[in-house]
N, C-alpha and C positions, 0 to 999 in steps of 0.2 A: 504494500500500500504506500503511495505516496503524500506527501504532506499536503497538496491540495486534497486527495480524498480524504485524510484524516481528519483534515478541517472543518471539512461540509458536514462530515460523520461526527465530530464535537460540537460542532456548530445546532443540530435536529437531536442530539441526547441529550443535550444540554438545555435546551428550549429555548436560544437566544438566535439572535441576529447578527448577518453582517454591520448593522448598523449601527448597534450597539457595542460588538467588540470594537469596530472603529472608535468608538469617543473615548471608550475605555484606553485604546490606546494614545492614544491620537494620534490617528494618522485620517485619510479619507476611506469615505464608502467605497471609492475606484476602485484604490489600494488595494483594501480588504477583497471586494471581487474579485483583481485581478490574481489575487494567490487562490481564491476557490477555483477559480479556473485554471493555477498552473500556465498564468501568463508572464507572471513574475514569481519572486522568492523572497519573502521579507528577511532583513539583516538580521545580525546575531542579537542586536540589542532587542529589537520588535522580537524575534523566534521565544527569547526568554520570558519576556512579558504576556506572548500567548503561551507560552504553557504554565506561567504563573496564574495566567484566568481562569485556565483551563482544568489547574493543578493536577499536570501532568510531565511526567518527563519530555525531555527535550527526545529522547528517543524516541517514543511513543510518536510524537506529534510529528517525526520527518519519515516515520515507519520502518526503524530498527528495529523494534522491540514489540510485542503485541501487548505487553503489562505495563498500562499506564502508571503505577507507581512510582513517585519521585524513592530516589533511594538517598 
């Protein structure tokens, strides 16, 4: 699995929005799209703060690992 599909897949268990993780992070709703679709890749700084929302490993959320636990 890749980190755009992980996304979408955190994004619908979690019950939230691209619109919403955007403000959380701050960055734009584009943004946030363009990683659900795997047009872009957000940096190491953004990658940590989604999976601090997310509270998931950084593995988990690029598709290392299938156990979202942070360790």
């Amino acid at each position: 699995m890749n980190f755009a599909m992980r996304l979408n897949e955190l994004l619908v268990e979690r019950n939230t929005t691209m619109y919403r993780l955007a403000r959380e992070l701050g960055v734009s709703d584009n943004l946030v799209g363009y990683w659900c679709k795997a047009k872009n890749t957000p940096t190491l700084d953004k990658l940590i703060k989604i999976a601090d929302y997310f509270d998931v490993s950084i593995d988990y959320l690029v598709g290392r690992s299938d156990n979202p636990a942070r360790q």
